[in-house]
C-alpha positions as CSV (number, residue, x, y, z in Angstrom):
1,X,312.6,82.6,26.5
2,X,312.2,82.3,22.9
3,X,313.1,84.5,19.8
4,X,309.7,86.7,19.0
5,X,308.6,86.3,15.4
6,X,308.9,89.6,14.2
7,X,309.2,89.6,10.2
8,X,310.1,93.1,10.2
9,X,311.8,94.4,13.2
10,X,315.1,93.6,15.8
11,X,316.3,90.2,16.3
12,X,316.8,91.0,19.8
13,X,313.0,91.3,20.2
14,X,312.0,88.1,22.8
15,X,309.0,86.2,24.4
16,X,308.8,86.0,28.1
17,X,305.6,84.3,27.4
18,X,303.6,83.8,24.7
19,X,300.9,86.9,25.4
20,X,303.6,89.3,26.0
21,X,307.0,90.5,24.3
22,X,310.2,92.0,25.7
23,X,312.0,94.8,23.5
24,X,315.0,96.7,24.0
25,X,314.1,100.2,25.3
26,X,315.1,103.8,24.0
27,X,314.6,106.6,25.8
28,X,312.3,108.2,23.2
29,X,309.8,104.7,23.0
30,X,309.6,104.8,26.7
31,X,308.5,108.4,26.9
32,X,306.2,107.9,23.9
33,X,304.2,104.6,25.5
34,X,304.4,106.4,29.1
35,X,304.4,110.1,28.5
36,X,303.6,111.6,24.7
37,X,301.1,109.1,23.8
38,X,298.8,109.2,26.8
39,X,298.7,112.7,26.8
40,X,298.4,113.7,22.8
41,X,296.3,110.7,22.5
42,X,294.6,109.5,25.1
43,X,293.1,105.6,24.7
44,X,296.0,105.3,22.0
45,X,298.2,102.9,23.6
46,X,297.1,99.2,23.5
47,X,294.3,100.1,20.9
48,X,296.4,101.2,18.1
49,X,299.9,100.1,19.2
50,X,300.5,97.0,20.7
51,X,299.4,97.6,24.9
52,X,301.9,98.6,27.2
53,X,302.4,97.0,30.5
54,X,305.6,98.5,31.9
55,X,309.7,98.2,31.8
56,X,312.0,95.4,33.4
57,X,315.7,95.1,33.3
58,X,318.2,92.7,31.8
59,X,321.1,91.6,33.4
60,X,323.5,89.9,31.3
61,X,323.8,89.2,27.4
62,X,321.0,88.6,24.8
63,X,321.8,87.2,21.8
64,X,320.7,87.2,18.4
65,X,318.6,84.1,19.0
66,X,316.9,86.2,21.8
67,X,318.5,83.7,24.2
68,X,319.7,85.4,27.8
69,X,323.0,85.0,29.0
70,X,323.9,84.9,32.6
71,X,325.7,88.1,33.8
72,X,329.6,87.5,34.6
73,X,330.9,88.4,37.9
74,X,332.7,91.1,35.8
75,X,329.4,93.0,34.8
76,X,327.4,92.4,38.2
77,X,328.1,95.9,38.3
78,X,327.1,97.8,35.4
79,X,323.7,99.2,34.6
80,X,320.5,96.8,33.9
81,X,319.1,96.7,29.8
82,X,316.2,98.3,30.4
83,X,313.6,96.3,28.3
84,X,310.0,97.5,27.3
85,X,307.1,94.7,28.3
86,X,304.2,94.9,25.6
87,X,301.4,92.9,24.2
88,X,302.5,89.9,21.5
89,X,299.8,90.8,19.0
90,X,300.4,87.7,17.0
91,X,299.3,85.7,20.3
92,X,296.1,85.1,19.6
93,X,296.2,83.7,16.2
94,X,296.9,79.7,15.6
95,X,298.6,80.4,11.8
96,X,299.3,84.2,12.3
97,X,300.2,85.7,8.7
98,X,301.9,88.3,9.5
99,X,303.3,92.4,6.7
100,X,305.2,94.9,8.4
101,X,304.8,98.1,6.2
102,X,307.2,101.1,6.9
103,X,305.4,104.4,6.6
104,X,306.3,107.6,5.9
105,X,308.5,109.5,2.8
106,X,311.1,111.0,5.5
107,X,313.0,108.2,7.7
108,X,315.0,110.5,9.6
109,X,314.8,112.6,12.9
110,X,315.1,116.0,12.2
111,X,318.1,115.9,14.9
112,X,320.4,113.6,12.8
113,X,323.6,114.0,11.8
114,X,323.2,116.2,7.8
115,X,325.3,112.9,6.5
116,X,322.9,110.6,8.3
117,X,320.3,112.6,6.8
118,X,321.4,112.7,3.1
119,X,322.1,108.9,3.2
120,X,318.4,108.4,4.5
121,X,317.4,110.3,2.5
122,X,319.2,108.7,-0.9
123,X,317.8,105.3,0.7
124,X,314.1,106.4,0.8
125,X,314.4,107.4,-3.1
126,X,315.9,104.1,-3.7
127,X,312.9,102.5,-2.6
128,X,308.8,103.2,-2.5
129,X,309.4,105.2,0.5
130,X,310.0,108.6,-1.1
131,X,307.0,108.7,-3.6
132,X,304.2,106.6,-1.8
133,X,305.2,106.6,2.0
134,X,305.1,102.7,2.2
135,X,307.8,99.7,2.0
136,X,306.9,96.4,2.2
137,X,309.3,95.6,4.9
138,X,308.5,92.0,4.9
139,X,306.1,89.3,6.0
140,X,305.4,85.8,6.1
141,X,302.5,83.2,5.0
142,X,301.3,80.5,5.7
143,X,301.2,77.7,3.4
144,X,298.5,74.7,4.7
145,X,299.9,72.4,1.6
146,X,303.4,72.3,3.0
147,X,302.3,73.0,6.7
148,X,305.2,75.6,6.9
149,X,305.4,79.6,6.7
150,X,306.8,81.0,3.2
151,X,308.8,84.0,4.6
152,X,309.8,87.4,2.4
153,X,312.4,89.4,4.0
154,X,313.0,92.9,3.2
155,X,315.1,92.5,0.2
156,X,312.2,91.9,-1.5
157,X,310.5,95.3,-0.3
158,X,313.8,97.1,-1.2
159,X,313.9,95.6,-4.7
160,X,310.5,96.6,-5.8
161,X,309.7,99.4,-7.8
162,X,306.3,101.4,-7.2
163,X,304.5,100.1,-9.9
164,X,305.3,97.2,-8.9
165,X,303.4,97.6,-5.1
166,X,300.1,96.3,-6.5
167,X,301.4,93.0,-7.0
168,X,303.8,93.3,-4.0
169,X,301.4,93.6,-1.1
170,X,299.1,90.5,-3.2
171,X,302.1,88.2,-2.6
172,X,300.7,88.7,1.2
173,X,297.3,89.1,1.0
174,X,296.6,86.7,-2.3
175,X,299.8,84.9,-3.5
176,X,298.6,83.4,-6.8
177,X,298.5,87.6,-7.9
178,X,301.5,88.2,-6.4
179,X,304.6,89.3,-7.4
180,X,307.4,86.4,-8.0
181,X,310.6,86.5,-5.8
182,X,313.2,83.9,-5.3
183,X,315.7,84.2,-2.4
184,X,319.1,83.4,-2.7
185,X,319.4,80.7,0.3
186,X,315.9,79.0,0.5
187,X,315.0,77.0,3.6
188,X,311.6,75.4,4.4
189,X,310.5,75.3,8.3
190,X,307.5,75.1,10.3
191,X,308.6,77.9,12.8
192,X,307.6,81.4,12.2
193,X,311.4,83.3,12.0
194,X,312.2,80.6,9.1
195,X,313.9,82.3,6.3
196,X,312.2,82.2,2.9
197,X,311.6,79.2,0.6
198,X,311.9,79.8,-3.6
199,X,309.5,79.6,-5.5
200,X,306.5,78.9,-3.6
201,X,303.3,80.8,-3.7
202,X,301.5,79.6,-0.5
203,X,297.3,78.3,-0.6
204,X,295.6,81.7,-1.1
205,X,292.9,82.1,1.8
206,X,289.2,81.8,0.7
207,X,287.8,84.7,-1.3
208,X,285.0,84.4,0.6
209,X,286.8,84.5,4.2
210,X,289.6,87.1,2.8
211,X,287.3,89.9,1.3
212,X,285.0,90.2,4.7
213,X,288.8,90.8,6.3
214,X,289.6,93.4,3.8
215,X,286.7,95.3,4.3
216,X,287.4,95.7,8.1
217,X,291.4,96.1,7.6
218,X,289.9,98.8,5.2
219,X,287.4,100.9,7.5
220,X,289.9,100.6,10.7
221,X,293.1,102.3,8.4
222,X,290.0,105.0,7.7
223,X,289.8,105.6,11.5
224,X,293.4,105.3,12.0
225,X,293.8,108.5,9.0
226,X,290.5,110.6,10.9
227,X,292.7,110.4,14.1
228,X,296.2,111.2,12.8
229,X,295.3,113.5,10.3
230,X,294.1,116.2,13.4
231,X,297.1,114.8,15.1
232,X,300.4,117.4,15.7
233,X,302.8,114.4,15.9
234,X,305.7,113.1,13.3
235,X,306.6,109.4,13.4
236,X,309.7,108.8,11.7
237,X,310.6,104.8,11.3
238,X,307.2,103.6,12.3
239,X,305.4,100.7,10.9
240,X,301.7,99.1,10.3
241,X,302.1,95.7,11.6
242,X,299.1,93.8,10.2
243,X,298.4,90.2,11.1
244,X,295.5,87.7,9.2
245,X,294.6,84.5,10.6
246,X,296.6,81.9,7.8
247,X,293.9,79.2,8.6
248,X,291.0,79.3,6.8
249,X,289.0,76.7,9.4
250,X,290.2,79.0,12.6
251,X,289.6,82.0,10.4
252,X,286.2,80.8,9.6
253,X,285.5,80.4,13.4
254,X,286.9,83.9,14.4
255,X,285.3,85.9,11.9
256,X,282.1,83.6,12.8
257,X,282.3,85.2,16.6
258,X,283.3,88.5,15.6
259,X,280.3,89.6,13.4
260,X,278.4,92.7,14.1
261,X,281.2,93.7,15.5
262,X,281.1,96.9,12.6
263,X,282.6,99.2,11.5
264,X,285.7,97.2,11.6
265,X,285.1,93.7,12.9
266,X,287.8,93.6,14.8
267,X,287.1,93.5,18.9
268,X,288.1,96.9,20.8
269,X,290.5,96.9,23.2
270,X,288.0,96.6,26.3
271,X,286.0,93.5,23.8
272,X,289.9,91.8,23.8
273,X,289.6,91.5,27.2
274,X,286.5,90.0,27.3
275,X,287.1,87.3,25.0
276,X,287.4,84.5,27.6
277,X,283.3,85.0,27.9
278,X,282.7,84.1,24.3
279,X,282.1,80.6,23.3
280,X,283.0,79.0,27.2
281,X,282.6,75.3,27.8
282,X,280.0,73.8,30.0
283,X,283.5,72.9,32.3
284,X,284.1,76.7,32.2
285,X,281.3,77.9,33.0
286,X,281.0,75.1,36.3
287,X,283.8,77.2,37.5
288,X,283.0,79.5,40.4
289,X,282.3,83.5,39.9
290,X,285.2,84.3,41.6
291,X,287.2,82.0,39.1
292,X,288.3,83.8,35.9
293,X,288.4,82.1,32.8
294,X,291.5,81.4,31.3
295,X,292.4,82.1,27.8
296,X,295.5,80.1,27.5
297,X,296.0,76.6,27.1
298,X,298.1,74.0,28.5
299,X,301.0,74.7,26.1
300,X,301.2,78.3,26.5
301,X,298.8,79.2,23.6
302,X,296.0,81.1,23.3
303,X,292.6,79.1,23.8
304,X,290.7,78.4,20.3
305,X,287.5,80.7,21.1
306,X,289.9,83.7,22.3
307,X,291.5,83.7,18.8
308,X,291.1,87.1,16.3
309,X,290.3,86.7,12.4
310,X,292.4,89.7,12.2
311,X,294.6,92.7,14.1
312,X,296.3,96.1,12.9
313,X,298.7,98.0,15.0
314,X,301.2,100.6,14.1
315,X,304.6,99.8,15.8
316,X,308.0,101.2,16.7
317,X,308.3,104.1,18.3
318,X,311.5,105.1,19.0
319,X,311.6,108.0,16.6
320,X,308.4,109.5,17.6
321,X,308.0,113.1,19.0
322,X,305.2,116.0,19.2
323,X,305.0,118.5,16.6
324,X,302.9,121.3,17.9
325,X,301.9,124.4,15.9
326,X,303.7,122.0,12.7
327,X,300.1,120.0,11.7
328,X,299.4,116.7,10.7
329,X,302.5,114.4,9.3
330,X,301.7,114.2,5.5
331,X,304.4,112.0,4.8
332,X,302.8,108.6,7.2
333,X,299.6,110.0,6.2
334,X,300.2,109.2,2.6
335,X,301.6,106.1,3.7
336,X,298.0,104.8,4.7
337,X,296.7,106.5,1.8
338,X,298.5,104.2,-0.2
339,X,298.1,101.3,1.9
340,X,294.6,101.9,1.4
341,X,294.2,102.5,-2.3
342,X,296.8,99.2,-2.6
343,X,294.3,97.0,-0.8
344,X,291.0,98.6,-2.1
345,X,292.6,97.6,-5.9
346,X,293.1,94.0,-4.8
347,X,290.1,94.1,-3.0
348,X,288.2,95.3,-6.5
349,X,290.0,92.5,-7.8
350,X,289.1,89.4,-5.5
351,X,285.6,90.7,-5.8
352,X,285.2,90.5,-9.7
353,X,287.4,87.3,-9.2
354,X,284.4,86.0,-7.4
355,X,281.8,87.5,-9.7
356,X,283.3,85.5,-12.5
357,X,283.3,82.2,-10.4
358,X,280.0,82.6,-9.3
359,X,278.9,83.1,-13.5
360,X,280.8,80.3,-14.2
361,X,279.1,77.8,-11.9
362,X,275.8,79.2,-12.6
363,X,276.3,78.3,-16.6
């Protein structure tokens, strides 16, 4: 098994395969994928949050590589990890680009401890938490020039200022209007958990590819706000994990298959599972009826005409519980708020970008 790519989240996060991850359970993420969830929101889970396909145990040691350890004789006898089996959403992406935002201006359960509370608390004002509801927790890019990812851990997201979020979220989206940031060890590598490289702003996507993208990132986080905002729930330590196709030639070809797909462009849950019907080979479709298609290569990865221009889930759930009679969670709610006015400004942007260059080769 190999270490998950997860820019934002636990190091002890693993691949069993490459469709599927393996995370540490809590009690309260179990009970919100198998219990809360399905019943506060029914069709919820595995169209907004990554899908969930049960629980296994671990027995033995994981370490921070995600590597598994054998069990000793000495703890045969202890109590299984219990580990949470889910959807990898990056999976179907060849050069996934990948932002983990944290949402929400409180990042505490209201059971804490009052001293884990006021430190929370004092961290959330030290950041763009408090005053917007979002932190750029950290994401990675592709770079085609140097055919390796250019990574931005969350030192960057904790440094930023919010005036400073505009240019922030463009070093993922659009580099060349993005916000500077040199690490302090950099290290160029092809594999998606490298660390960050200095100094680099990776090949901006298209304008012409990225702007259709934003548009459907844009009208899914206005479905996402109509659902939560009649929602009694608060989701404390949650994030938006949004992923973008970094190769503009596979990200031509997905967003190719996925028009008129609207509002969003992105396939539903039940169209996911259907993509092994779209764009079949003659051998393919030689194969008997009773045959299903498969969707994953030789090595593991997922086949060329199964791959998504782009995906958006909202992720970690172990501080979730139901709030009723309480209303709506303002605080994650004005995290999407902002998330949405930050991408509708660089949106406004690219587009007048695009007007310009379109003037200019006119004259």
């Amino acid at each position: 098994m190999l270490p998950f790519a997860q820019v934002g989240g636990h190091a002890s996060t693993i691949t069993s395969t490459g469709s599927i991850i393996n995370k540490p359970s809590s009690a309260r993420e179990k009970a919100f994928y198998t219990q809360l969830a399905p019943s506060l929101l029914p069709g919820f889970i595995g169209e907004w949050t990554p899908e969930f396909y049960g629980t296994l145990s671990l027995q033995g040691q994981m370490g921070q590589d995600g590597q598994i350890t054998p069990a000793t004789e000495g703890e045969l006898g202890t109590k299984p990890k219990e580990m949470l089996v889910l959807e990898n959403i990056i999976y179907r992406f060849l050069r996934p680009n990948v932002l983990d935002i944290k949402l929400g201006t409180q990042l505490y359960d209201e059971d804490a401890s009052e001293e884990k509370k006021l430190r929370m608390d004092e961290a959330a004002k030290a950041t763009t938490s408090a005053e917007t509801g979002v932190r750029l927790t950290g994401f990675q890019v592709w770079d085609d020039a140097s055919k390796a990812y250019v990574v931005t851990p969350k030192d960057f997201g904790k440094a930023i200022t919010v005036p400073e979020l505009s240019s922030g979220i463009a070093r993922f989206f659009y580099p060349p209007l993005g916000a500077a940031y040199t690490p302090p060890t950099p290290v160029v590598s092809t594999h998606a958990a490298a660390a960050p490289r200095a100094a680099i702003v990776p090949t901006p996507l298209p304008l012409e590819l990225l702007v259709p993208v934003l548009n459907g990132v844009l009208a899914r986080l206005q479905e996402l706000l109509r659902i939560l905002d009649v929602t009694e729930i608060r989701i404390r330590g949650g994030s938006l994990l949004l992923v973008i196709e970094g190769d503009a030639k596979a990200l031509r070809e997905a967003g190719t298959r996925s028009e008129g797909r609207s509002p969003s462009a992105r396939p539903s849950k039940q169209d996911r599972g259907r993509e092994g019907d779209v764009g079949d080979t003659e051998e393919e479709e030689d194969e008997s009826e009773t045959e299903s298609v498969s969707t994953t290569d030789g090595e593991g990865n997922a086949k060329a005409h199964t791959r998504l221009p782009w995906d958006l889930r909202l992720i970690d759930f172990a501080h979730v519980r139901a709030a009723p009679g309480e209303g709506k969670d303002e605080g994650f709610l004005k995290g999407i708020k902002t998330t949405v006015r930050l991408i509708e400004d660089l949106k406004d942007r690219l587009e007048m970008e695009m007007e310009e260059t379109t003037t200019r080769d006119i004259l």
